[in-house]
C-alpha positions in Angstrom: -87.3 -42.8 10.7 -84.2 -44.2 10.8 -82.2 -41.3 11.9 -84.5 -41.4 14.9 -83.7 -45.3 15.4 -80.4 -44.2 14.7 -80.7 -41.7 17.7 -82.5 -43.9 20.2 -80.0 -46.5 19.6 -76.7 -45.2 20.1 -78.1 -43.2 23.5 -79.6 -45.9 25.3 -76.3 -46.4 27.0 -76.3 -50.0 26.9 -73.3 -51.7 25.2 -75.2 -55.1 24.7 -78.6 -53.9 23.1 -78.4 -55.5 19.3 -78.5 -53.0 15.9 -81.8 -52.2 14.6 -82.3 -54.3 11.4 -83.2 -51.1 9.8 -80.0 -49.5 9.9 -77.8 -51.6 8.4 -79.8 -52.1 6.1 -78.2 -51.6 2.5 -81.3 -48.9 1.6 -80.6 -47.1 4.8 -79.6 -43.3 3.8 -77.2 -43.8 6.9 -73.7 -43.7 5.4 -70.4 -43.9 7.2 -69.7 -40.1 5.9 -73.0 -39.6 7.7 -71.6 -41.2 11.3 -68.7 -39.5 10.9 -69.9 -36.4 10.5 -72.6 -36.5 12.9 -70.0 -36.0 16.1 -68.2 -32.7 14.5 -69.3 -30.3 17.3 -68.2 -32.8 19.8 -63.6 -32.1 19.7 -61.7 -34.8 20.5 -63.9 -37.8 19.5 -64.2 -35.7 16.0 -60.6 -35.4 16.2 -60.3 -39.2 16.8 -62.9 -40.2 14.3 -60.8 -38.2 12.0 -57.5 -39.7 12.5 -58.4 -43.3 12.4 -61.8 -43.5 10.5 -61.9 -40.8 7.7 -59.9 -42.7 5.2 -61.2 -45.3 2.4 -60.6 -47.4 4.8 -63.7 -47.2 6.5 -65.9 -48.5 3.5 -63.9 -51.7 3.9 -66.0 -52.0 7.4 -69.0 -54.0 7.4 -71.9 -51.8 8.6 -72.7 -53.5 11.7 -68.9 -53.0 12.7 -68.9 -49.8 12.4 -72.2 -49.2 14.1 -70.9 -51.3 16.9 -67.7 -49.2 17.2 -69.5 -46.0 16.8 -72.1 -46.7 20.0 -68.9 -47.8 22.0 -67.4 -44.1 20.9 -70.5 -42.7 22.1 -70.4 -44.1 25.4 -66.7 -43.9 25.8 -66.4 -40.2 25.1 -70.1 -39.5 27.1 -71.7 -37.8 24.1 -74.5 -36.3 24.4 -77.5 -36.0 22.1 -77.3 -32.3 22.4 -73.5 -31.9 21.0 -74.6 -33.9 17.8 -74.1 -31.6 14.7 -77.5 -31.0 12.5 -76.7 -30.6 8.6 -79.8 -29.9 6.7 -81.1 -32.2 4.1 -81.5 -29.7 0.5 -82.6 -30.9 -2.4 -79.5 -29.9 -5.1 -80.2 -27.6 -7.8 -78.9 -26.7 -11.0 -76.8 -23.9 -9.4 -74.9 -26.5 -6.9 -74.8 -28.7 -10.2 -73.1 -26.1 -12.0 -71.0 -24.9 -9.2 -70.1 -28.7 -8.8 -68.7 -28.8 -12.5 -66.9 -25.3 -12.2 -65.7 -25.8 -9.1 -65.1 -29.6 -8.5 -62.1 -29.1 -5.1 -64.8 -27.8 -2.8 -67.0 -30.3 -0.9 -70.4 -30.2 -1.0 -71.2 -28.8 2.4 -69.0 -25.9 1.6 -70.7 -25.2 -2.2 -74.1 -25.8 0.2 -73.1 -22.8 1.7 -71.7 -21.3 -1.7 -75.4 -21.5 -3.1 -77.3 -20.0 -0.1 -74.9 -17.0 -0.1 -75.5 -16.3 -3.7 -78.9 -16.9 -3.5 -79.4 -14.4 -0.8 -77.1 -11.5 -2.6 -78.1 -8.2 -4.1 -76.5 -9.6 -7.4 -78.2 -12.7 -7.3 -79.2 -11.9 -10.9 -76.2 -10.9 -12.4 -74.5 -14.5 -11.2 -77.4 -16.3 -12.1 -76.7 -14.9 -15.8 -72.8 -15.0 -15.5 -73.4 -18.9 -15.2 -76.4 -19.3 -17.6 -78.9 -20.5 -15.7 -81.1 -17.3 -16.6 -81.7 -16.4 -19.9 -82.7 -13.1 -20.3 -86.2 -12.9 -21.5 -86.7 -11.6 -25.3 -89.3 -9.0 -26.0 -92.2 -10.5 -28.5 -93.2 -8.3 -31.0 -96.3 -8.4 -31.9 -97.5 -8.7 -35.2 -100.0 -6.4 -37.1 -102.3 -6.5 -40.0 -101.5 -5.2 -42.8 -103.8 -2.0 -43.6 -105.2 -2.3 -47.2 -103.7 0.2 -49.7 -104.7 1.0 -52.9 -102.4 1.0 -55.6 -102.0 4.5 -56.6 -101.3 5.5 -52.4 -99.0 3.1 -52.2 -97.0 4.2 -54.9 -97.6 8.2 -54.1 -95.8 6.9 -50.4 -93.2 4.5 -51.4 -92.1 6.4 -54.9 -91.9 9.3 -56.7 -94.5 9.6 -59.0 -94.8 11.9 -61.9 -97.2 12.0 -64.1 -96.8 12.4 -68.3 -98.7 13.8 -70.3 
């Protein structure tokens, strides 16, 4: 719901029309990462955004700031709702959580794509072992009753027997 707000609110083309409660909200799952990313497919306001937002800088901002300066990016570089990039929203799993520890320089969009490649391989199997995440199954043995023996087959079988006289 609030990516729709979100949506509907920076496209109305108004420069007056006030923030949606709901967005800056401090539960809102919109993040400044998020607004930032959202225009990569759109070049030179990404490349903007990039040079003068994508520092720490930009969690100095109150949240209605950046919102504010966001919408006047939008109408400024006539952005259309069409050129927005789409990132799926995945769960993580234990592979991207081992992949995270083992491999801590790449970001997470780029071990996103890291797990979907492995998990589509022919040796999907094989890496899933290399890293631990499947153990390979052990064979139960099953267990069997013992068959009842009398004393003197048991010894004919096990020993050598001979008999005095």
């Amino acid at each position: 719901m609030p990516w729709k707000t979100l949506n509907n609110w920076l496209f109305d083309g108004s420069r007056q029309s006030p923030v949606p409660e709901i967005l800056y909200d401090k539960k809102s799952p919109i993040t400044p990462k998020y607004l930032i990313k959202m225009f990569m497919n759109h070049g030179p306001l990404n490349r903007y955004l990039n040079e003068y937002l994508n520092t720490l800088w930009i969690f100095s901002l109150e949240k209605e700031e950046l919102l504010r300066f966001i919408k006047n990016c939008v109408i400024d570089y006539k952005v259309k709702k069409g050129s927005l990039f789409y990132s799926k929203r995945k769960s993580q799993d234990k592979l991207f959580d081992i992949l995270r520890e083992r491999i801590p320089f790449l970001k997470n969009d780029d071990l996103t794509l890291l797990v979907d490649v492995i998990s589509s391989s022919s040796n999907r199997d094989e890496i899933y072992e290399t890293l631990g995440l499947d153990v390979p199954k052990v064979k139960k043995s099953k267990k069997t009753k013992p068959k009842k023996i009398s004393q003197k087959n048991y010894l004919n079988e096990n020993y050598v027997v001979i008999e005095l006289k």
